[in-house]
C-alpha positions as CSV (number, residue, x, y, z in Angstrom):
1,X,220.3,-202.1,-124.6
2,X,222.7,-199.5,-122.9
3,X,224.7,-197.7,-124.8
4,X,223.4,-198.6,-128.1
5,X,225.5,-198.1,-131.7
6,X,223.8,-196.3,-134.3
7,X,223.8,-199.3,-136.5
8,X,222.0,-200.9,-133.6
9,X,218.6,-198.7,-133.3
10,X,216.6,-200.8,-135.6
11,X,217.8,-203.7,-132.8
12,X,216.9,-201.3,-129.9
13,X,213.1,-200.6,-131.2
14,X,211.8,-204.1,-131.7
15,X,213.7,-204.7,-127.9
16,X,211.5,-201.7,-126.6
17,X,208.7,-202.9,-128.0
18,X,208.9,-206.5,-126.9
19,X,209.1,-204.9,-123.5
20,X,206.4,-203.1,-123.7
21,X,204.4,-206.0,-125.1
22,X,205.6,-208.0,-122.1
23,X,204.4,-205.5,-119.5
24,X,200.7,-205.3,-121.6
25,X,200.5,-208.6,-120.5
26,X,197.3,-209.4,-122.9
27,X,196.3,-212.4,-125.5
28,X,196.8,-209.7,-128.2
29,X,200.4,-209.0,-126.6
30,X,201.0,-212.4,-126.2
31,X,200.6,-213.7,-129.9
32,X,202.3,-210.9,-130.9
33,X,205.8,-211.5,-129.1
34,X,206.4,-214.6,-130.1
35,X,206.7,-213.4,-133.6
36,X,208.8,-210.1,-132.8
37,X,211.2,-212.7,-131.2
38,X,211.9,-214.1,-134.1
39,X,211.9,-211.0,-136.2
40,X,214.1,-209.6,-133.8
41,X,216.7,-212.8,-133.7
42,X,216.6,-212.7,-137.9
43,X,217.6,-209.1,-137.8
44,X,220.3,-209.5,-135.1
45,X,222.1,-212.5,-136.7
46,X,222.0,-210.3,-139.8
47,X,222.9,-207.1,-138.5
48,X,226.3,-209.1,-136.8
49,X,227.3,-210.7,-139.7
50,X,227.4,-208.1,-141.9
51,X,230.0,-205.3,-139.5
52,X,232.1,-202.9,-141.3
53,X,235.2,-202.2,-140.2
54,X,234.2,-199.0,-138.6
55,X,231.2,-200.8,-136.8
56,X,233.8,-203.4,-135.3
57,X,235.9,-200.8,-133.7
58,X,233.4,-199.4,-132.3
59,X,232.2,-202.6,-130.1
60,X,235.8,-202.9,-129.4
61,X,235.6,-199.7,-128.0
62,X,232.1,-200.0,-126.0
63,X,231.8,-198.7,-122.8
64,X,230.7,-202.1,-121.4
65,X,232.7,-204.4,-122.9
66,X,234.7,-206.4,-120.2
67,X,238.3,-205.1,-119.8
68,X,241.2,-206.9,-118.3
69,X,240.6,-206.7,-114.6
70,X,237.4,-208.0,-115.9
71,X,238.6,-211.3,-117.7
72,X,240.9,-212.2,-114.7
73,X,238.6,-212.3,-113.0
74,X,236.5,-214.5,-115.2
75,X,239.2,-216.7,-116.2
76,X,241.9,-217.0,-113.3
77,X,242.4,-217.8,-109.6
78,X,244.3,-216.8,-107.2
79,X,245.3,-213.7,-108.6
80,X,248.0,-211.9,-106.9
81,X,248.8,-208.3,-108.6
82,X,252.7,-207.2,-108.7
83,X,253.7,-203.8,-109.1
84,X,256.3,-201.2,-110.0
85,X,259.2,-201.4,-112.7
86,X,261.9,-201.3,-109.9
87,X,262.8,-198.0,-111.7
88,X,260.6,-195.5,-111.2
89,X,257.4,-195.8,-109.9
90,X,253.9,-198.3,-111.1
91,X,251.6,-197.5,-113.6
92,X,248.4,-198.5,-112.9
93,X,247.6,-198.6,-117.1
94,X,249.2,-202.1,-117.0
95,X,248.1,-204.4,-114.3
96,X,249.7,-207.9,-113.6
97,X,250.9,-210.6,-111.6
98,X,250.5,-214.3,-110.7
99,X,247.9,-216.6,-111.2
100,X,246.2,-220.0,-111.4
101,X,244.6,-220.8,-114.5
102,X,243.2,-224.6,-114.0
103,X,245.9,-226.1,-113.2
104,X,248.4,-224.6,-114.5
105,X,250.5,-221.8,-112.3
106,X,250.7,-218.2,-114.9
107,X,251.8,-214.9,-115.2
108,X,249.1,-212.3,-116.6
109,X,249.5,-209.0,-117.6
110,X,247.2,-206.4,-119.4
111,X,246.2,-203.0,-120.3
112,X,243.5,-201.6,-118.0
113,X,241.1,-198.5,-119.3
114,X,238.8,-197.9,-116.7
115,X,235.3,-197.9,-116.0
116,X,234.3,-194.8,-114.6
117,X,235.8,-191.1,-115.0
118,X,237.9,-191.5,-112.1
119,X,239.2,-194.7,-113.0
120,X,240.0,-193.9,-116.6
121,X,242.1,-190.7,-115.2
122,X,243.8,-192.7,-112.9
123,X,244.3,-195.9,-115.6
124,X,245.6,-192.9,-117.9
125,X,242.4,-194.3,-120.6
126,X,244.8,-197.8,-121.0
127,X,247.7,-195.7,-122.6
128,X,250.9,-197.0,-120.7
129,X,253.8,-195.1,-119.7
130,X,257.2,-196.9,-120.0
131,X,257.5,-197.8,-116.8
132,X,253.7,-199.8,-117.6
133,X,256.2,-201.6,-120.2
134,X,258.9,-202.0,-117.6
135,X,257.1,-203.3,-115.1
136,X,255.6,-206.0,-117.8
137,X,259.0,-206.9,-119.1
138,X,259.8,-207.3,-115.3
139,X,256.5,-209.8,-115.0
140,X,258.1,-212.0,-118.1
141,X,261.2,-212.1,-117.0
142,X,259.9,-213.8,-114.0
143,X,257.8,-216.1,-115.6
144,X,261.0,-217.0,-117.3
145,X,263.1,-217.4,-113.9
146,X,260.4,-219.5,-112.9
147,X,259.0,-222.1,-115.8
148,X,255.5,-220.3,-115.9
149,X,254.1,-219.5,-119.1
150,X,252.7,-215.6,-119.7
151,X,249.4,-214.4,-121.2
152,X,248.9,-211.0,-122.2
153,X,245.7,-208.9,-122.4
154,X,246.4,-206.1,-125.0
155,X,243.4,-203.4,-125.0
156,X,244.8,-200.0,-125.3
157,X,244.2,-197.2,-127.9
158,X,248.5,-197.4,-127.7
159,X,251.5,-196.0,-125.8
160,X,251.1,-192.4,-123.7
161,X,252.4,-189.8,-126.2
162,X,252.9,-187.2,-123.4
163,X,256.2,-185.3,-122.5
164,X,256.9,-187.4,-119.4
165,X,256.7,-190.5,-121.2
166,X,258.6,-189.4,-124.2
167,X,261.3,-188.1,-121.4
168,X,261.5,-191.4,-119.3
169,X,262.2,-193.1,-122.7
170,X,258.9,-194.3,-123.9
171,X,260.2,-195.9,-127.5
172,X,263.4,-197.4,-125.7
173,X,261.2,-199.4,-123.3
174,X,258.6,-200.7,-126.3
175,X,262.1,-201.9,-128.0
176,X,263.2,-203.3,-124.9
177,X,260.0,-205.4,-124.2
178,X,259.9,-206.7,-128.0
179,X,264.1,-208.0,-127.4
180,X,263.0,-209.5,-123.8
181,X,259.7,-211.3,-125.1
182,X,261.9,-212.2,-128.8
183,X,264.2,-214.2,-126.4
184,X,261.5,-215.4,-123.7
185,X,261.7,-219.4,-123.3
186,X,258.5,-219.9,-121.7
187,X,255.2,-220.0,-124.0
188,X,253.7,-216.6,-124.1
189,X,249.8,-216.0,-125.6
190,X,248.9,-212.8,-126.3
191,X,245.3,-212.2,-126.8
192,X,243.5,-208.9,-128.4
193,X,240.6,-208.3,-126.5
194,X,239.6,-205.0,-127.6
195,X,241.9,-201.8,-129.3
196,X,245.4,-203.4,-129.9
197,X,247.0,-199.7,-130.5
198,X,250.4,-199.7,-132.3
199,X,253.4,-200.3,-130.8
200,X,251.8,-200.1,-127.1
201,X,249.7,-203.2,-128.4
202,X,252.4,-205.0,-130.0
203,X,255.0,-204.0,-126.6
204,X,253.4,-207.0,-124.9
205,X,251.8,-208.3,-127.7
206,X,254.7,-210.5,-129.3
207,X,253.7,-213.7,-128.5
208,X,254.1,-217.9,-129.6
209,X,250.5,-217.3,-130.3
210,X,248.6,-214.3,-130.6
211,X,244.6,-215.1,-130.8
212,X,241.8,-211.8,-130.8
213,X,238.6,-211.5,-130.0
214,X,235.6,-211.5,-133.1
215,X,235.1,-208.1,-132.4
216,X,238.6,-206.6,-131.6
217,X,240.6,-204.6,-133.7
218,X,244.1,-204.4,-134.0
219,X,246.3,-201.5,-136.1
220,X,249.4,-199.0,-136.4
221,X,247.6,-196.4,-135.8
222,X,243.7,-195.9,-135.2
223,X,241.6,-195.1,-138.0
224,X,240.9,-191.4,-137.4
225,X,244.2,-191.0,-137.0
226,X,245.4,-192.4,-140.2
227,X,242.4,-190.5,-141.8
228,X,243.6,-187.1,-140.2
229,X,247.0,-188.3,-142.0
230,X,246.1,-189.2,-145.4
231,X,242.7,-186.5,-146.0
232,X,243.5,-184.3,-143.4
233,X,239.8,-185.2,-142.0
234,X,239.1,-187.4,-138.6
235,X,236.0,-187.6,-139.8
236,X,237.2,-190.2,-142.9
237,X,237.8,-192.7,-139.6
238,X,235.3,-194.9,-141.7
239,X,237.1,-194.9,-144.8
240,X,240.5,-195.6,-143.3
241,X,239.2,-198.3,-140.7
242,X,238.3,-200.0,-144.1
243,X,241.2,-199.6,-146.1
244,X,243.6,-200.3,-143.2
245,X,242.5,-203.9,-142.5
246,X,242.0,-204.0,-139.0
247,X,239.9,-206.8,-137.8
248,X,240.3,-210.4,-137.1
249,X,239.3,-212.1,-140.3
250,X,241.4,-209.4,-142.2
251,X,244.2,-209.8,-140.1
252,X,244.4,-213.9,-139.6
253,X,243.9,-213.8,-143.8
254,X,246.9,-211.9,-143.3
255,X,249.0,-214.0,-141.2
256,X,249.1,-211.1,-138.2
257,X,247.0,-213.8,-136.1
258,X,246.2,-217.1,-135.3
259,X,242.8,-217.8,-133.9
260,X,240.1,-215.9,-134.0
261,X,237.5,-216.2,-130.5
262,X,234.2,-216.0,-130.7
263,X,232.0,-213.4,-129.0
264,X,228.6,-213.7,-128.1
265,X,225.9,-212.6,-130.4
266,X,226.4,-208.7,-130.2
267,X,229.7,-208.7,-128.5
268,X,231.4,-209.5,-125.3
269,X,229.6,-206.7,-123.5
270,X,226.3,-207.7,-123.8
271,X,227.6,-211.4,-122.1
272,X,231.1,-211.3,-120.3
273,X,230.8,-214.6,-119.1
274,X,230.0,-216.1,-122.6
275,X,232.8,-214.3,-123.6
276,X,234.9,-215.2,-121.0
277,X,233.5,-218.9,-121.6
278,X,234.7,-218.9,-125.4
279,X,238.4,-216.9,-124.6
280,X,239.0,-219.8,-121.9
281,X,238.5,-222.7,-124.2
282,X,241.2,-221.1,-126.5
283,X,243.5,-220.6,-124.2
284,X,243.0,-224.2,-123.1
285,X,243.8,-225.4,-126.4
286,X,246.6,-223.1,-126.9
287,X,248.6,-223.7,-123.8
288,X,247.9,-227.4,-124.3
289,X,249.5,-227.1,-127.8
290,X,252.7,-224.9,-126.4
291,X,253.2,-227.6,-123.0
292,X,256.3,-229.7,-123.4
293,X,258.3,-227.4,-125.8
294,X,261.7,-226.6,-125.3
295,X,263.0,-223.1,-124.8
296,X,265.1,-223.1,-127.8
297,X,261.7,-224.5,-129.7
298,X,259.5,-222.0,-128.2
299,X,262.4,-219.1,-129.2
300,X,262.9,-220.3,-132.4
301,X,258.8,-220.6,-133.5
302,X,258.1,-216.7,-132.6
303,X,261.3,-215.8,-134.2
304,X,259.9,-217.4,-137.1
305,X,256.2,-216.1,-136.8
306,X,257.0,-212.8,-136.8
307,X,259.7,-212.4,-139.9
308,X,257.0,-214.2,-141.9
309,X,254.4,-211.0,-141.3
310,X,254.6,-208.9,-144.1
311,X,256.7,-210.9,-146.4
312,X,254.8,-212.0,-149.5
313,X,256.3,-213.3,-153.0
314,X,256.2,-211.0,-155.9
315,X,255.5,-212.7,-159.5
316,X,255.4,-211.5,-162.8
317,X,252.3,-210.7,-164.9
318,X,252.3,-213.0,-167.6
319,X,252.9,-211.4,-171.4
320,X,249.8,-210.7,-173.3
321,X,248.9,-213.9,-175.4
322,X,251.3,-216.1,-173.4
């Protein structure tokens, strides 16, 4: 098990010593695995379905886990990547472009991270610049020219805070992307695959339907951030992923999402195409749901979606002995 979480030694050990067991290759080794196998499944179901809040952001933040490049490739054919914003230059944190998925003719866009040192520098870690936004905004509104509907990959710890960005008018071209995908008449799914960070998240994340992954999480702000906030401590990342309600079944309770997608056992990492396998059946369904609308219905039903997050009804607390 590369890269193994903490809360994933005791799964580690009885993995090593299944291995070892295998390579002994004797009847004592033999009677023995069979057992250790089932010990270790036990322990693994458990272990999964018990994650806190802290332990799910960190699988969405694994090292392996598949990233966007990753997923079109698993999921779509014929992918033909567009760049630039027509403004000012491309920014290789957001890839998209055309594609085929089945048989239907889309437009997919995404946050990239990269893989290896060099890639993450040059993918500025999955934290866009505005022309990243711009240059997705550009990809919509050419879905829209052309009838195609859009999905969205959002896995970015959010928007670059740098100088540059803040100088090219980073805020201005997240406000612009939530007005251009508000009016969008074509059906737009946005999918959480791993960090869905703030506004750089939600900046192509504004969709008829937004779905996330079992193991994603999706916030304002990341946990040690809103610990370093609150308790002037990082280190309370725990404490604040917790209170801040920032994974799936938290966030569908709340009405933020629609679907949650399975992962494999363990997370996506450990089985991209299972992963990819589950993710495809949802968008499937989803696009299947959305075919057929009308612009003015599609318009209309995000509209709606999104004024209904964060709106709840207040009621009084009865009078003691009514």
């Amino acid at each position: 098990m590369p890269d193994a979480l903490d809360f994933e030694q005791p799964l580690l050990e009885l993995e090593n010593r299944i291995t070892a067991l295998q390579a002994e290759d004797s009847p004592r080794a033999r009677d023995e695995i069979p057992r250790l196998e089932e010990r270790l499944a036990r322990l693994r179901q458990r272990t999964y379905a018990s994650l806190t809040a802290w332990q799910r952001t960190q699988l969405a933040r694994h090292p392996r886990r598949p990233h966007t490049r990753d997923f079109f490739r698993l999921l779509f054919e014929d992918f033909v990547e567009l760049h630039g914003d027509r403004l000012y230059g491309d920014d290789a944190a957001i890839v998209g472009g055309l594609a085929r998925f089945g048989e239907r003719r889309v437009v997919v866009i995404g946050q990239q991270k990269g893989r290896d040192t060099r890639e993450k520098l040059a993918r500025n870690f999955g934290m866009p610049h505005p022309e990243g936004y711009r240059k997705a905004l550009r990809l919509m509104q050419l879905a829209d020219k052309f009838a195609k509907p859009v999905i969205t990959l959002v896995d970015t710890p959010g928007a670059y805070p740098g100088i540059g960005a803040e100088e090219r008018g980073q805020a201005e071209a997240i406000a612009r992307n939530l007005r251009g995908m508000a009016a969008l008449g074509v059906p737009l799914i946005a999918v959480v695959t791993g960090e869905g960070g703030s506004g750089g998240a939600l900046a192509i994340g504004m969709g008829n339907r937004v779905l996330m992954l079992e193991y994603a999480v999706y916030s304002v702000i990341s946990p040690e951030g809103c610990a370093a906030i609150l308790w002037g401590d990082a280190g309370k990342a725990p404490e604040a992923a917790e209170s801040m309600k920032i994974t799936a079944p938290d966030l569908l309770r709340l009405g933020v999402i629609d679907t949650i997608v399975p992962e494999p056992l363990g997370g996506a990492h450990r089985d991209w195409e299972g992963a990819a396998r589950h993710l495809r059946e949802a968008l499937r369904a989803e696009l299947g749901a959305l075919a057929g609308r009308s612009r003015e219905t599609l318009v209309a039903e995000r509209y709606d979606k999104f004024r209904r997050i964060g709106a709840f009804e207040e009621t009084a607390m009865p009078a003691p002995g009514a």
